[in-house]
C-alpha positions as CSV (number, residue, x, y, z in Angstrom):
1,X,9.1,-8.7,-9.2
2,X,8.1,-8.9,-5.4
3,X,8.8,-6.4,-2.7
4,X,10.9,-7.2,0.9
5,X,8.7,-6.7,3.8
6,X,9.3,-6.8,7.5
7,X,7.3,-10.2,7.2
8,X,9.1,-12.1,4.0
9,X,8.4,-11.0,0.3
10,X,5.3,-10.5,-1.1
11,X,3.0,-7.9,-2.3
12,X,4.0,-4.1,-2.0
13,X,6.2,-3.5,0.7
14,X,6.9,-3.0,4.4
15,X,4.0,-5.1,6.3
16,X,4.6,-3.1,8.9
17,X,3.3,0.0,8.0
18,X,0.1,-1.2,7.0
19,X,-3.4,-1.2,8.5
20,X,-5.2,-3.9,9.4
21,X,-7.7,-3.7,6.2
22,X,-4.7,-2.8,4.2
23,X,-3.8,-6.6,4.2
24,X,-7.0,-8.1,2.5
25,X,-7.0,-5.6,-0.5
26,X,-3.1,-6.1,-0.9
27,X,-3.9,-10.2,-0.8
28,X,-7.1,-9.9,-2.9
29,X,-5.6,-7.7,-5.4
30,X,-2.6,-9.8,-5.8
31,X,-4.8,-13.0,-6.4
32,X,-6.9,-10.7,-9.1
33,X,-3.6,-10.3,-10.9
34,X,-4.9,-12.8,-13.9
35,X,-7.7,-10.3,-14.3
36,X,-6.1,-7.3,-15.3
37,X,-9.0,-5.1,-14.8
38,X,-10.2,-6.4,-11.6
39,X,-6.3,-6.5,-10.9
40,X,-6.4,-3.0,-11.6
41,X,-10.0,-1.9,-9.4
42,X,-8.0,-3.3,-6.6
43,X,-5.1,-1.6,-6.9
44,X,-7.0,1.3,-6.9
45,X,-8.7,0.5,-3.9
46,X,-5.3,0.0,-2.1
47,X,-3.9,3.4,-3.2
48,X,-7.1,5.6,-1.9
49,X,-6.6,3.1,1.2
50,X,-2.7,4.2,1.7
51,X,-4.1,7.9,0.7
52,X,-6.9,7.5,3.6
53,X,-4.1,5.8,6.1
54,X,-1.6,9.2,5.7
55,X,-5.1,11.3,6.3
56,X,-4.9,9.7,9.7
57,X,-1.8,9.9,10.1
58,X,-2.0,13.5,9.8
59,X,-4.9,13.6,12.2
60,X,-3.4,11.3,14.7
61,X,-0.1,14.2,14.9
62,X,-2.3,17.1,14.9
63,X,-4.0,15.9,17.8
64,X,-0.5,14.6,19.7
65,X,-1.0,10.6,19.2
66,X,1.9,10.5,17.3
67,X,5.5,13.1,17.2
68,X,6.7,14.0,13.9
69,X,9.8,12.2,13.1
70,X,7.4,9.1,13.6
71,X,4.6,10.8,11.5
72,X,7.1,11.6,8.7
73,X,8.9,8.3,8.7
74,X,5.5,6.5,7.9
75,X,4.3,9.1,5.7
76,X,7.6,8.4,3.4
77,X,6.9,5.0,3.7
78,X,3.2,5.4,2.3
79,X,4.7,7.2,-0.7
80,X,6.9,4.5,-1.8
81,X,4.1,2.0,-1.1
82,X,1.5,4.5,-3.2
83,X,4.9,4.8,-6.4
84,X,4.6,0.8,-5.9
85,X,1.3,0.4,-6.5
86,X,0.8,3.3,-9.4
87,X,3.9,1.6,-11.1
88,X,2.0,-2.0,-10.9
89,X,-1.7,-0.2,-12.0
90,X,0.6,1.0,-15.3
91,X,1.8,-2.1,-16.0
92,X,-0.4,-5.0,-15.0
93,X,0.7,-7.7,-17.8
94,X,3.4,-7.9,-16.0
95,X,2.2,-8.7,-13.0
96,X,-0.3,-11.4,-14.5
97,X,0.6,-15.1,-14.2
């Protein structure tokens, strides 16, 4: 099963909350999905990236980039996206073509 984004279906989720590096680990991880444990590194790689991205996120309201409805509707978004990829890291055979 795919996930909807803002920019079709594919992947993990809404395309729109993600960083610009966020988008080769997502594609690279997804094309690694006939190698479970590469499949699996990179899935890894894209959850400490989604942990790193609410670190920022944090950073960018403490300083007053951002106001916190903003902050907190990304940050929920980030959890889903994180559940996504923790749910496909459990269960990579079925993710394999």
């Amino acid at each position: 099963m795919l996930f909807s984004g803002s920019r079709g279906t594919f992947g993990l989720g809404d395309y729109g909350t993600m960083g610009p590096g966020d988008y080769w680990i997502e594609a690279e991880a997804f094309r690694k999905r006939r190698y479970p444990k590469s499949f699996i590194s990179k899935l890894s790689d894209s959850e400490g990236e989604a942990a790193e991205t609410q670190v920022w996120l944090n950073f960018a309201q403490a300083f007053g980039y951002m106001d916190q409805n903003t902050i907190q509707e990304l940050d929920e978004k980030y959890e889903i996206i994180q559940k996504q990829i923790i749910s496909m890291s459990q269960s990579p055979e079925k993710w394999s073509t």
